[in-house]
C-alpha positions in Angstrom: 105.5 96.9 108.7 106.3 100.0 111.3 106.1 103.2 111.1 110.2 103.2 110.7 110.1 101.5 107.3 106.7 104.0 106.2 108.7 106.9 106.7 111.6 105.2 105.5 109.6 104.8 102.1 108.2 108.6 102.4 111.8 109.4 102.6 112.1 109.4 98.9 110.9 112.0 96.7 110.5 109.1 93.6 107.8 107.3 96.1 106.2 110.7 97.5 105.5 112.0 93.3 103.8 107.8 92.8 101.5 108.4 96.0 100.5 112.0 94.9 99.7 110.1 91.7 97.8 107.6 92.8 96.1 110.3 95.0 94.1 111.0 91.6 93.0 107.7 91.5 94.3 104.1 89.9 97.3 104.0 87.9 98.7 101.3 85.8 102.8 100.7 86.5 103.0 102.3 82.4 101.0 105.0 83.5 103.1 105.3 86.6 106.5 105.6 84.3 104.9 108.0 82.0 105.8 110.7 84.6 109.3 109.9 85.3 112.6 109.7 83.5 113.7 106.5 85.2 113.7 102.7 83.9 111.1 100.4 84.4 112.7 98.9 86.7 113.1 101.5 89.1 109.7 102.5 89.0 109.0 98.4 89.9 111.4 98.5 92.8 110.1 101.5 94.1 106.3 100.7 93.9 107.5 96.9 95.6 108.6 99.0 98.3 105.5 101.5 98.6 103.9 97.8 99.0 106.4 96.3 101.2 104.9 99.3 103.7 101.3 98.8 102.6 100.9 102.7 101.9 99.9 101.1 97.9 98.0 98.0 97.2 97.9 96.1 93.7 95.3 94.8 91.7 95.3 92.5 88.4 93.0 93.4 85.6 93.6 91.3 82.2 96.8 91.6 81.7 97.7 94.8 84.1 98.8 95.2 87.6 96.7 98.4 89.0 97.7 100.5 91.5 96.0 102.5 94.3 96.6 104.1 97.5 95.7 102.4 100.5 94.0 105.5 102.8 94.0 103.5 105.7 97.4 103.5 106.2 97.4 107.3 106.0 94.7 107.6 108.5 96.6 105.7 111.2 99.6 108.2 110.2 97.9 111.1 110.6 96.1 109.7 114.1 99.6 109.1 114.9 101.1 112.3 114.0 98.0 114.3 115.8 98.9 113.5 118.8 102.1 115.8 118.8 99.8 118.6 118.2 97.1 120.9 120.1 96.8 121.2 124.0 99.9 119.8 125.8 98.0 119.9 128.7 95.3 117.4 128.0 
């Protein structure tokens, strides 16, 4: 995935409140919906599409899906983004 389809997926403010989630650390998709007023559903479509852009990555434990940010992604973002910034002249 580009960086059209990761800011496509920052677009929405559903996805941005599930990454500053998962910035705490792993979640559960249960523990996910706990903190919206949305179906299940919607929750599932919009984590498939954090994943779709590889900004979240899944694990399974028993009988749970966990989620967590992936930094990396982020990181090349941000390296990205930096270059728009400081000394024009360099």
């Amino acid at each position: 995935m580009g960086f059209q389809d990761t800011f496509k997926a920052l677009a929405d403010p559903a996805r941005r409140k599930i990454l500053m989630l998962l910035r705490n650390g792993s979640m559960t998709a249960g523990e996910i919906a706990n903190n919206f007023e949305m179906s299940a559903a919607t929750i599932s479509y919009h984590l498939s599409q954090l994943k779709k852009c590889d900004l979240v990555r899944e694990s399974k434990f028993k009988n749970y899906i966990i989620y967590e940010l992936n930094t990396s992604v982020f990181e090349e973002l941000m390296l990205w983004l930096s270059q728009f910034g400081g000394d024009k002249n360099e």
